[in-house]
N, C-alpha and C positions, 0 to 999 in steps of 0.2 A: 851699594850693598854692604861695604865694609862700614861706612857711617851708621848704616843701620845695624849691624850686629855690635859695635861699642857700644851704640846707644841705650840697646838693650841691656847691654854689659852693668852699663851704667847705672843706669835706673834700677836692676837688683840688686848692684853693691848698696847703693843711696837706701833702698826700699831695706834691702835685710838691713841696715845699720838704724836706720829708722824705730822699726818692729822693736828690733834688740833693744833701744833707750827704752822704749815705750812698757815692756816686757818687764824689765828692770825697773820700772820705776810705778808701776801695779804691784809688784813683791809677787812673792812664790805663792801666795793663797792662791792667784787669780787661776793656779794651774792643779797643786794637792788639792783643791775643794771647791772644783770647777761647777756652776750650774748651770744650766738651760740658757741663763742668761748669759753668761762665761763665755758658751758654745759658740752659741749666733754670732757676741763681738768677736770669736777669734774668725768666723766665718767671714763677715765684712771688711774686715782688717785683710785677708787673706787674697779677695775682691777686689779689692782698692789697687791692691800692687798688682794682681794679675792685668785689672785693667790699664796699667801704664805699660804693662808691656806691650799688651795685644792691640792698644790704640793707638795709633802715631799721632793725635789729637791730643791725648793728654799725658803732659810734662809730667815729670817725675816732683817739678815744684808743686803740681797739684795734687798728685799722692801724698806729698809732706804735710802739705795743708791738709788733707782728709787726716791722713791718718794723727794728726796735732789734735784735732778739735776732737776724734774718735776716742783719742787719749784723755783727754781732758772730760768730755761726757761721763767714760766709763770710768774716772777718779770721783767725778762728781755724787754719782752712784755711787761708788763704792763708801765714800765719804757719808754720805747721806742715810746709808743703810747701817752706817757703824756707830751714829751717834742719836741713831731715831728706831724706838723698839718698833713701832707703828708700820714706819716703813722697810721696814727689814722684813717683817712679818707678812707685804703686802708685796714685794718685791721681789725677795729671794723666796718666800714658802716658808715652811715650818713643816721640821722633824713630823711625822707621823707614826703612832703608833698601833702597828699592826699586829703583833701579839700581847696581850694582858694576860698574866698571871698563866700561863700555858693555852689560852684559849683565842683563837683568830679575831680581831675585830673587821669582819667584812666591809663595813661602811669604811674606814681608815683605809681598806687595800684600794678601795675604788674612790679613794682621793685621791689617792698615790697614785694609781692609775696600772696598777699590775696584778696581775692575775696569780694565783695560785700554785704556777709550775712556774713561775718567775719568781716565787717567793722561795722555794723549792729550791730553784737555782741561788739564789743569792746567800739565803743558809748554806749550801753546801761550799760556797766559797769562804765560810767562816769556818767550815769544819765540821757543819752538825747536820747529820743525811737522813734526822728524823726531825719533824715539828714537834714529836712529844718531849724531846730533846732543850725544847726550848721554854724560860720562861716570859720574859719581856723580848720584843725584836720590834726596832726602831727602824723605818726609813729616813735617810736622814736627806737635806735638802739638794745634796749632789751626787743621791740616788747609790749610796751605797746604805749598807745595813748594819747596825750597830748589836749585839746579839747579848742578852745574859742567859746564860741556861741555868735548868735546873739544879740543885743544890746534887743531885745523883748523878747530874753529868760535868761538873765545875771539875777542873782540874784542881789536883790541890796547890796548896802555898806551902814553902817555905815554915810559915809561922805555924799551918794545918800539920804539919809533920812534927813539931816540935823539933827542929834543927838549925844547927847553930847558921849563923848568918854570915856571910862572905863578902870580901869587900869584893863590889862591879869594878870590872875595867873592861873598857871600850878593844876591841881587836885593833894591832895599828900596821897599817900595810906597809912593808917596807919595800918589795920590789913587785914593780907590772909590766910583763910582757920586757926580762929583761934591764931595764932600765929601775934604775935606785933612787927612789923617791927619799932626797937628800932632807926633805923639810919636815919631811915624818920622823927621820932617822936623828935630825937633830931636839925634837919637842920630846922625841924617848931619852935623849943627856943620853946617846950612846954615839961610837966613831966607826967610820968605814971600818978599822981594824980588829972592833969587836965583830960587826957582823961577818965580816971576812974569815973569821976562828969559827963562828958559828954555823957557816956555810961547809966551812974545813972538816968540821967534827962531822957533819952529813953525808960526806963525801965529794964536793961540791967546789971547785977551784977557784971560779968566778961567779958573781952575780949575774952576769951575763946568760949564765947559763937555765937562769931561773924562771918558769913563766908567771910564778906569786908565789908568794913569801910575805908573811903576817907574823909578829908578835902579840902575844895576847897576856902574859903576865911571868914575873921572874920565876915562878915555878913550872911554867911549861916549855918545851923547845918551838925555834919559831918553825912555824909553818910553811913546808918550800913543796911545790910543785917542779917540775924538771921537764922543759922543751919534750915532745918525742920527737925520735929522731928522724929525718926527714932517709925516704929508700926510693933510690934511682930506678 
């Protein structure tokens, strides 16, 4: 009994570590702009290791081996679809476009294969709770929705206000849940003993005591949340 429960042990470390390189070395597309196709390999990949657990017949060598050559297919694919319009086109699908110019293209929804309160839904996940709201809306190939609306519901810009322009700077976390994220706090060229003042001025004794804390730029103070207090 104990040989069988290592073994199991075993063949999930081997299996998750596996997954991970394989995971890794497809890049983050395979997951931000996942498709139907995307789906199914993480379905089989998923498969492959349950079935080494559940069958004492097959080794965990032979999940490696599955999931080696699973890797490899879906590189091949991926490869094949990045350097070939043809087959990208016949593989992955192609954008459909379901609204023109403010007006529904029916034939385009029933490629796409969703109905009307699905289209409904997917607008309102961009923010627009009317169709007349809209002027182009794209289905794109991993089934999210791409949306321009009309010129009366576009928010404005920046350049639309005629106002002056501000340099971006990214928000930078310096503490989570407690703990001081030391590699943030050095790429900001600042020392534990500035944020330690900066904490002070808030009222604030320790980092410790902080559940997040962000810097966002020299004109504004950084941003500290504070634990609550935990009651007996």
């Amino acid at each position: 009994m104990d040989n069988m429960y290592g073994s199991i042990a075993i063949e999930l470390i081997i299996g998750f570590v596996a997954l991970f390189i394989l995971t890794k070395a497809l890049g983050k597309t395979q997951f931000s702009q996942i498709t139907p196709f995307d789906f199914i390999s993480a379905l089989v990949i998923g498969e492959l290791l349950g079935g080494a657990v559940h069958d004492p017949d097959i080794s965990i060598f032979h999940v490696i081996y599955s999931v080696s050559i699973w890797g490899v297919l879906i590189y091949c694919f991926e490869l094949i679809t990045q350097r070939n319009l043809k087959s990208r086109k016949l593989l992955e699908g192609e954008p459909n476009v379901v609204i023109h110019k403010g007006m529904i293209k029916y034939e385009a929804l029933k490629k796409a294969e969703i109905d009307i309160n699905q289209l409904q839904s997917l607008l309102r996940q961009q923010g627009y709770f009317s169709i007349q709201e809209v002027e182009f809306a794209i289905v794109e190939t991993n089934g999210m929705i791409s949306v321009k609306a009309k010129p009366a519901f576009e928010q404005p810009k920046m350049n639309d206000l005629n106002l002056p322009l501000e340099q971006v700077n990214l928000p930078i976390t310096l503490i989570i849940d407690g703990e001081l994220i030391e590699e943030n706090l050095k790429e900001l060229g600042k020392s534990r003993h500035w944020l330690h003042e900066q904490l002070k001025n808030q009222g604030f004794k320790s980092h410790k005591e902080i559940l997040f804390a962000e810097w966002s730029n020299e004109n504004s103070p950084i941003f500290t949340m504070q634990y609550e207090k935990q009651t007996s």
